[in-house]
C-alpha positions in Angstrom: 0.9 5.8 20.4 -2.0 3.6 21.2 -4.5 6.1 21.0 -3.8 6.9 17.5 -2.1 3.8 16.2 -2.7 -0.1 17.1 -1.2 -3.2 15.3 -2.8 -6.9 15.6 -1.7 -10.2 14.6 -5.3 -11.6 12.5 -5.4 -14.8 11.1 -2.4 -14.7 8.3 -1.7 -10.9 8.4 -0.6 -8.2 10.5 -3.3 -5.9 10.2 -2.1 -2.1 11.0 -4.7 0.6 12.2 -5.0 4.3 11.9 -7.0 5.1 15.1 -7.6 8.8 14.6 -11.4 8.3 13.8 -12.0 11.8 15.1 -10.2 13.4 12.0 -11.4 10.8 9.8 -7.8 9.0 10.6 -5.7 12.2 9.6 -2.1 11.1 9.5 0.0 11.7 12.5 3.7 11.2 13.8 2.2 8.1 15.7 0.8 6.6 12.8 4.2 6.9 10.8 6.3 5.0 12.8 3.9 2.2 13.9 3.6 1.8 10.4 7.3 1.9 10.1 8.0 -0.2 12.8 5.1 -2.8 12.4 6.3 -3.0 8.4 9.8 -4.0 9.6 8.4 -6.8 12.1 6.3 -8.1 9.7 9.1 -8.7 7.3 10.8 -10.7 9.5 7.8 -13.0 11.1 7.5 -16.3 10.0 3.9 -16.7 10.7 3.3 -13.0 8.3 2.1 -13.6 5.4 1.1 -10.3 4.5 0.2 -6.6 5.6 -2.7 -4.9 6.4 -3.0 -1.2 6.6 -6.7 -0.1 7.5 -8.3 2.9 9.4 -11.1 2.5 12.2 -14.4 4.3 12.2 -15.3 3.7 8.8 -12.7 6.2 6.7 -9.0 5.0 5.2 -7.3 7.8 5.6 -8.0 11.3 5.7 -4.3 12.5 4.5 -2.5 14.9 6.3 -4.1 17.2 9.6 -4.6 21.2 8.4 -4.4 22.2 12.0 -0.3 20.6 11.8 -0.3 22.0 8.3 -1.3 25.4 9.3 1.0 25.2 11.9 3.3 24.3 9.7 3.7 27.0 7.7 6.0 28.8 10.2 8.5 26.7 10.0 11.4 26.8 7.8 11.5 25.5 4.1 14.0 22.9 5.4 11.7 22.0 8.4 8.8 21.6 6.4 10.6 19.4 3.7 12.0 17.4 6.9 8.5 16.6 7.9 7.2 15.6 4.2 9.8 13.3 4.3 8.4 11.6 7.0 5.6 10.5 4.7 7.9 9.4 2.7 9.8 7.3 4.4 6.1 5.6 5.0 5.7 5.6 1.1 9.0 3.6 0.8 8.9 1.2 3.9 5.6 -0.1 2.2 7.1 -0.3 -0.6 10.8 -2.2 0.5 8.8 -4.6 2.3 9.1 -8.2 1.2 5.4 -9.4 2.5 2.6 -7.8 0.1 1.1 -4.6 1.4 -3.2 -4.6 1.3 -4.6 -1.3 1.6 -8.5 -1.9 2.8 -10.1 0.7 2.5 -13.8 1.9 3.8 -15.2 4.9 3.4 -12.8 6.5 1.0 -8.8 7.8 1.0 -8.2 11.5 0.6 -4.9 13.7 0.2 -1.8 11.3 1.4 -4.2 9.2 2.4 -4.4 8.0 -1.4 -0.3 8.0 -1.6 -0.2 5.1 0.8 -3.0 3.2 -0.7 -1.5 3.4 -4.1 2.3 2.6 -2.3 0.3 -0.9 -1.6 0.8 -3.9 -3.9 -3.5 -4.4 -3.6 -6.0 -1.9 -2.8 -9.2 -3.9 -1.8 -12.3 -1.0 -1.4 -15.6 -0.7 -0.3 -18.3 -0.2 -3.2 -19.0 3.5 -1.4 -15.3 4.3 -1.5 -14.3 7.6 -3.1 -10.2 8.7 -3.1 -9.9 11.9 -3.2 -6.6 14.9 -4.2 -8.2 17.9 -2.9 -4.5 18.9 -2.2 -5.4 21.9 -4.6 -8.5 23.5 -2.7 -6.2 24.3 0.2 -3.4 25.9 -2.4 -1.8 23.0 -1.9 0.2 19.8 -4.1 0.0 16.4 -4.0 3.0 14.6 -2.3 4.0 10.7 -1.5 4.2 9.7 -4.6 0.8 10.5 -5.8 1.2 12.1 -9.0 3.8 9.4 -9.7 1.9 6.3 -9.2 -1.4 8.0 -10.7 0.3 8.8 -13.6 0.9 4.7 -14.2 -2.6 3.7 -13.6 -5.1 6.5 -15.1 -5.6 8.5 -17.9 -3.6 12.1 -17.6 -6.9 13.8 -17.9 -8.4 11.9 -15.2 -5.7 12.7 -12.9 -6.0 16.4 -14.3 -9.3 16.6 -12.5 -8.8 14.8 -9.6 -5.3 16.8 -8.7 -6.0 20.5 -10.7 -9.5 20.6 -9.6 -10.3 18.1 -6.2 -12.8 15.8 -8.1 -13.1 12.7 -6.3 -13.0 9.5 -7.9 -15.0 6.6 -7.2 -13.6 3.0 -6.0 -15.8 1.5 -9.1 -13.9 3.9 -11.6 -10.5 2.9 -10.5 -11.6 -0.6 -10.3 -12.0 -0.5 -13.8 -8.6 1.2 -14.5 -7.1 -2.4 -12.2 -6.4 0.1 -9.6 -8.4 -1.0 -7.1 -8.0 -4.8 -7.3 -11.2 -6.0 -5.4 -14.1 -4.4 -5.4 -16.5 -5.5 -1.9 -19.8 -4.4 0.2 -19.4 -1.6 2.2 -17.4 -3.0 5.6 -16.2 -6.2 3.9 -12.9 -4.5 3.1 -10.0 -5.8 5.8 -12.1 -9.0 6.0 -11.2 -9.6 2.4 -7.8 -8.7 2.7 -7.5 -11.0 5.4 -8.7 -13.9 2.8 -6.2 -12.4 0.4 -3.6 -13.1 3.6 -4.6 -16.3 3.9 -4.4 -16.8 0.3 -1.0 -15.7 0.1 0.2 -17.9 2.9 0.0 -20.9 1.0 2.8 -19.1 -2.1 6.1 -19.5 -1.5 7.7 -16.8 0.5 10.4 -16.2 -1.1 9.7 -16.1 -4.6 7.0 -13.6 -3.9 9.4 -10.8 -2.1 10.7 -11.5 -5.7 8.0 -10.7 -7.6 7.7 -7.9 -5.2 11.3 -6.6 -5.8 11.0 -6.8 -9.5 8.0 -5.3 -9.7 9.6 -2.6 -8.1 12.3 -2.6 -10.6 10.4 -2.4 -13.3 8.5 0.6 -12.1 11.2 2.5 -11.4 12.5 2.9 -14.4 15.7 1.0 -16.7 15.7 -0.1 -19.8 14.0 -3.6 -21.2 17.3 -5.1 -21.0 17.8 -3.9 -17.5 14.9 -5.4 -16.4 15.1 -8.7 -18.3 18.8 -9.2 -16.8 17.0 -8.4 -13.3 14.5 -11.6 -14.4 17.2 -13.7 -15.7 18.9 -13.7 -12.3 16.2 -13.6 -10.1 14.8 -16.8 -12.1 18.5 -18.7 -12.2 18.6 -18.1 -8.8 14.8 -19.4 -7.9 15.4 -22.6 -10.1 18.3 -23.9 -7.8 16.3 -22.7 -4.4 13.8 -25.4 -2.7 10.7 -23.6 -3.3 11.0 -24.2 -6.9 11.9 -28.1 -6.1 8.5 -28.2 -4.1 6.4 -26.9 -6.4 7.7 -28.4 -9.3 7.8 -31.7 -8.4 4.4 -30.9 -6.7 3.3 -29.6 -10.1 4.5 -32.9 -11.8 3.0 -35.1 -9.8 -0.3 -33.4 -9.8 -0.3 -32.4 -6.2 -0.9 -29.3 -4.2 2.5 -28.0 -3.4 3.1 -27.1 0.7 5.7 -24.1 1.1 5.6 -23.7 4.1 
């Protein structure tokens, strides 16, 4: 595992590498259940404020490996769907954790390699970035949740071209769809998600799991009165905790509130 996957405790965040530079940080068993794994200790350290996922050697994350793929194809239909749902279970530990997710991403983010950026609360991407669905040049479809969480952010026809024909699309483009929420030099990426970190260890804790969990709701589907029952309670229930007595009466007294 530590020649394809390394974590490290930076500043504020737990910052989680892909080390498979020689593929251009293909995805691997390895890097699935570091991710896994460091996602679940994260959640549960005090001194976490958020998560990092980045990829070494100047690429995000290539997607999945066509050697395993080819490889692959011998394997039962149940065998194959076994192994997607590893991915998946990536796609939905990133998304269940209660510390926000940053994607930084250099170079670009190609196949599943763009489902677990857009499974991130904040994508933060090099200038020179470009995210790629070529799923379709290899006869193949998108999976992680792609199509799903593409299908909330950009135009149908612009995911049309990137999934039914490969195109990539630039990190400028989907910053201007609010995909992409910052936009930096090229190999300023996980240093900016580090200031976001740092940023985000001065919020209150839990009211930003939260956020996090309704956000969640929201997205995956209910009605409007669903989701404002969800808000009701999670805001009855925030008004009687201490974080909201800190920062209102920090508010009040125009101070700076301390959380934590």
């Amino acid at each position: 595992m530590a020649d394809l996957f390394r974590s490290e405790h930076r500043g504020d965040a737990l910052v989680l590498w892909n080390c498979n530079a020689a593929r251009r940080n293909a995805l691997s068993p390895e890097y699935y259940d570091g991710v896994i794994n460091g996602l679940r200790r994260a959640a549960e350290a005090p001194d976490v404020a958020a998560v990092v996922l980045a990829g070494e050697g100047g690429f995000f994350c290539a997607g999945g490996d066509l050697t395993l793929l080819k490889a692959r194809r011998e394997m039962t239909l149940e065998q194959r769907k076994a192994n997607i749902e590893r991915l998946h279970d990536v796609i939905r530990a990133i998304r269940a954790c209660p510390k926000p997710v940053i994607a930084a991403v250099e170079g670009g983010a190609a196949g599943a390699g763009v489902s677990i950026a857009m499974a991130c609360d904040m994508i933060v991407a090099s200038r020179l970035a470009r995210f790629t669905l070529a799923y379709v040049k290899a006869g193949l479809v998108p999976d992680g949740g792609a199509t799903w969480a593409l299908s909330r952010a950009i135009p149908r026809a612009t995911l049309a071209q990137m999934a039914m024909m490969g195109r990539p699309l630039a990190a400028e483009r989907l910053h201007a769809f609010g995909v992409v929420s910052d936009l930096v030099p090229e190999g300023r990426a996980v240093e900016t998600a580090l200031t976001l970190a740092a940023e985000i260890k001065h919020g209150p804790e839990g009211a930003i799991a939260e956020i996090k969990a309704l956000m969640n709701a929201a997205e995956n589907g209910g009605s409007f009165e669903d989701q404002l029952a969800r808000e009701r309670d999670a805001m009855a229930a925030a008004l009687g905790g201490e974080e909201a007595r800190t920062g209102i009466t920090a508010f009040l007294n125009k101070e700076t509130p301390v959380f934590r």
